[in-house]
SEZA-474674 format. One record per residue (C-alpha): residue in three letters; x, y, z. Coordinates in steps of 0.25 Angstrom, whole numbers, padded with zeros to 4 digits, always signed. Layout:
N
alaXYZ;...
end
This chain:
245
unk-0324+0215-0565;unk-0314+0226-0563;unk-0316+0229-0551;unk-0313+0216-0546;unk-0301+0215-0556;unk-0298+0228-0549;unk-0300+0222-0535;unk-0291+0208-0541;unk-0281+0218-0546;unk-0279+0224-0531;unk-0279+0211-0524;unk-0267+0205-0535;unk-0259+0217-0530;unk-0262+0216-0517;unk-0254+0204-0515;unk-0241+0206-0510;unk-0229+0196-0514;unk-0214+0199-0510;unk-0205+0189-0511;unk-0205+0174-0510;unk-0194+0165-0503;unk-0190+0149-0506;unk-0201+0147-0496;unk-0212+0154-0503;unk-0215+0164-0490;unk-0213+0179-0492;unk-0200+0183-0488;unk-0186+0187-0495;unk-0177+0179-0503;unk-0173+0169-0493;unk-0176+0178-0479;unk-0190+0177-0473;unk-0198+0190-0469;unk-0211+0195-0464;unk-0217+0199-0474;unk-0231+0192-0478;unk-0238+0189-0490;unk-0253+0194-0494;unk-0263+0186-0488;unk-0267+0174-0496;unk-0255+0174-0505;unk-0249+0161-0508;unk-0238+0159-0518;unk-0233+0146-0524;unk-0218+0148-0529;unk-0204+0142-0532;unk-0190+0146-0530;unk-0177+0143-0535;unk-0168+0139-0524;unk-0152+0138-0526;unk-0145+0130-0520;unk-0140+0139-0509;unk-0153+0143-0502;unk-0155+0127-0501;unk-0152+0120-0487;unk-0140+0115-0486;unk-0146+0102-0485;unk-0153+0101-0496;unk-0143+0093-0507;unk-0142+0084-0517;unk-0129+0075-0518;unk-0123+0085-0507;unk-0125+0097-0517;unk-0136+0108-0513;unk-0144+0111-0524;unk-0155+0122-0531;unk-0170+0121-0529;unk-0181+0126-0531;unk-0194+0128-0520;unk-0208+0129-0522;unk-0219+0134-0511;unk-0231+0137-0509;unk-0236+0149-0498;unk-0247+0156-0493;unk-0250+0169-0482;unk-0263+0164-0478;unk-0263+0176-0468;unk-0256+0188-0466;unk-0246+0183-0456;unk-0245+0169-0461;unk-0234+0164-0474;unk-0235+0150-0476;unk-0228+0142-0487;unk-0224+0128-0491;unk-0213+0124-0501;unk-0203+0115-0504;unk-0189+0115-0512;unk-0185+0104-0523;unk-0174+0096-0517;unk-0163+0089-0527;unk-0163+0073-0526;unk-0159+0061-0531;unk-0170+0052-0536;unk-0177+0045-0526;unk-0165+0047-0518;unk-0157+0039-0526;unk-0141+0044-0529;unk-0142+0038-0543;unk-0154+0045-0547;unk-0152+0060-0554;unk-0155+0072-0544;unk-0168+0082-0546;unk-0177+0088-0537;unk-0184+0075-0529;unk-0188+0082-0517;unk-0193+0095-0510;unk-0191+0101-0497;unk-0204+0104-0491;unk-0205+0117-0482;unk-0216+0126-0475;unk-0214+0140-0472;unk-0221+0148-0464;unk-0223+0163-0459;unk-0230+0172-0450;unk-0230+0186-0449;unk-0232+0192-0434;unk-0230+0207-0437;unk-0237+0214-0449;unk-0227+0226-0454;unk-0232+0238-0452;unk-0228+0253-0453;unk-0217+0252-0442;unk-0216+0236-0440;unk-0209+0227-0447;unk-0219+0214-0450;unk-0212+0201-0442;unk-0215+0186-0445;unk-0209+0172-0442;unk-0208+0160-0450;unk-0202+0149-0456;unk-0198+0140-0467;unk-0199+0125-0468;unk-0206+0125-0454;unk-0212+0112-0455;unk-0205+0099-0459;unk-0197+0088-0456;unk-0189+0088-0443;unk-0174+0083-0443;unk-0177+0070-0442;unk-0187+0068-0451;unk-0187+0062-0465;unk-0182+0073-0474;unk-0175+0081-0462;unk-0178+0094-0470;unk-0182+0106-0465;unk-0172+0113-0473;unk-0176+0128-0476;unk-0182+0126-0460;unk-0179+0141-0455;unk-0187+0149-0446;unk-0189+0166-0446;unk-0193+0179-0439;unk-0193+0191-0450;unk-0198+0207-0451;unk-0200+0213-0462;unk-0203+0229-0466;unk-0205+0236-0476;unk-0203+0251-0479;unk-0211+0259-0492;unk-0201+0271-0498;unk-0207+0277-0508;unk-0214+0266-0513;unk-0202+0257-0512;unk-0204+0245-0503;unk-0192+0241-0494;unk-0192+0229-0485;unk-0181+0224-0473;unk-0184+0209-0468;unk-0177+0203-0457;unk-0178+0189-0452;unk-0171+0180-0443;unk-0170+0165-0447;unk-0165+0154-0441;unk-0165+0141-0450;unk-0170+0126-0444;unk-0157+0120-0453;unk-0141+0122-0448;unk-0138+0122-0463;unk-0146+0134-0465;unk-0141+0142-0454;unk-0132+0151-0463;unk-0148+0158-0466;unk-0150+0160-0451;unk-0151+0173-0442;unk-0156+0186-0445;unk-0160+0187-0462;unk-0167+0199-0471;unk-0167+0206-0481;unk-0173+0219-0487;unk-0183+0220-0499;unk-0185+0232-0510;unk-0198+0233-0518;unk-0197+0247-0528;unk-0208+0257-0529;unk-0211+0255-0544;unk-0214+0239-0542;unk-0214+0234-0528;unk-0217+0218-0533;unk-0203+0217-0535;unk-0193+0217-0523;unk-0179+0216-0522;unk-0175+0208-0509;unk-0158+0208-0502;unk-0157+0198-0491;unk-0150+0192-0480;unk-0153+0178-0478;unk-0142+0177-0469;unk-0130+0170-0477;unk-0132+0180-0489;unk-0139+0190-0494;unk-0150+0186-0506;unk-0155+0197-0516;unk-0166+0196-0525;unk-0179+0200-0530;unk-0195+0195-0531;unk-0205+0203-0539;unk-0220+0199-0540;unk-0226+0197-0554;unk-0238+0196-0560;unk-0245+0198-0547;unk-0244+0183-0547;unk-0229+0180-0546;unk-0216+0183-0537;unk-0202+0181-0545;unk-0189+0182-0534;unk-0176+0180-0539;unk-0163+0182-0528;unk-0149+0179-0528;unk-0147+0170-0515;unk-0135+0173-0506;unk-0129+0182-0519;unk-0127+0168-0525;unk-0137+0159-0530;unk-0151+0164-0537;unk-0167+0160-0530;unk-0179+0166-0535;unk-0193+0159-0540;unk-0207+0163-0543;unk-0219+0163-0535;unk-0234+0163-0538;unk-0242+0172-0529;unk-0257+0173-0528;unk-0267+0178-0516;unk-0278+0167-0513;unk-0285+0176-0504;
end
C-alpha cells in the first residue's frame, strides 16, 4: 500500500496546470499561447467576466454587462486542447421588455488547439487554434460567434536558478469588426519563483491594454487566477483539475 501511494503521489505531481483563460484552454489571461496541458488532464471551471472583456454586442437594454462563463476542456493528446463553454447572457424574460432582466441565456462556444512544435532546448513550441470555431453563421438564428477569433502563438521558457520564466507571443486576428481592438500581434511574459513554481505571476498584452495577474494551483486539484483586465476591471475564477489517464 505505500508504494502505490507512493507511485499515486508522483503521478498527482506530475500533472502540470498553468493558467486558465475564459475559454477554459491553457494560455494567459486573455492572450492564447502554445503551451499544452498533461495529457489526459480535463478541467471543469468558471470565470467572472466584467463587462469589458464582453463583445460589444453582447447587451441588454443597449447597456453591456458582467458574466460569468463556464467550460469544460480536455488535452486528449499531447498536441491536441479542446474545450467547450459558454458565457451567461443578461435578458429579459422570455424576451419580454416588461419582464425583469437575469441571466436567460448562454453563448455557446468550442475552442480548440494544436500544438505543431514541441519546445525544446533551443526552440520555442508553436501551436495554432482558435476560440468559438464552430457556430452559427451571419445569417443564422442567433448570428453569434461572438468571441470567434483565430491564433498562431510560441511560447518559451527559460530555468534560472530554479526560477521559471516564460515570453508568449501570438498573433490573433478576431472573426467580429467589434473585436478588432484585440487584433494583431499579442503576448505577454509569465514568472514562476524557485520556492513554489505553482504560482505564476502573468503581465500581458492583449493588444488594447496590458492585463496583469496571477494563478496558483492548490490542493493538487485546484487552479485560482485573479487579473486586473486592461488596469481597470477585475477577472479571475476557479478551475478544478484532474488527470483521467
Amino acid at each position: 500500500m505505500k508504494r502505490i501511494s507512493f507511485f499515486f503521489l508522483l503521478f498527482l505531481m506530475s500533472i502540470t496546470v498553468k493558467a486558465q483563460q475564459a475559454t477554459g484552454l491553457n494560455g494567459l489571461i486573455h492572450v492564447p499561447t502554445a503551451d499544452m496541458d498533461t495529457v489526459g488532464l480535463a478541467r471543469l471551471g468558471g470565470q467572472f467576466v466584467p463587462k469589458e472583456m464582453v463583445p460589444d454586442a453582447m447587451k441588454c437594454d443597449g447597456e453591456k454587462f458582467n458574466s460569468m462563463t463556464n467550460y469544460l476542456s480536455i488535452t486528449p493528446f499531447r498536441w491536441i486542447e479542446i474545450g467547450y463553454g459558454y458565457t451567461l447572457w443578461k435578458l429579459h424574460k422570455n424576451l419580454n421588455p416588461n419582464r425583469e432582466t437575469g441571466f436567460y441565456s448562454k453563448d455557446r462556444s468550442f475552442s480548440v488547439k494544436v500544438q505543431l512544435l514541441n519546445e525544446d532546448r533551443w526552440w520555442p513550441s508553436l501551436a495554432v487554434g482558435g476560440n468559438d470555431v464552430w457556430g452559427s453563421r451571419d445569417d443564422g438564428a442567433s448570428g453569434s460567434c461572438f468571441y470567434r477569433n483565430y491564433f498562431a502563438a510560441a511560447s518559451k521558457h527559460i530555468d534560472y536558478s530554479g526560477h521559471l520564466f516564460g515570453a508568449h507571443l501570438a498573433y490573433r486576428q478576431w472573426y467580429r469588426d467589434y473585436n478588432r481592438r484585440w487584433n494583431g500581434v499579442v503576448g505577454g511574459i509569465t514568472y514562476q519563483p524557485s520556492f513554489y513554481q505553482p504560482l505564476r505571476a502573468i503581465v500581458e498584452w492583449n493588444g488594447n491594454g496590458v492585463n496583469c495577474g496571477v494563478d496558483c494551483r492548490i490542493y493538487r486539484y485546484f487552479l485560482v487566477q485573479c487579473a486586473l483586465f486592461e488596469g481597470k476591471a477585475f477577472t479571475g475564477g476557479l478551475c478544478f483539475c484532474i488527470n483521467l489517464l
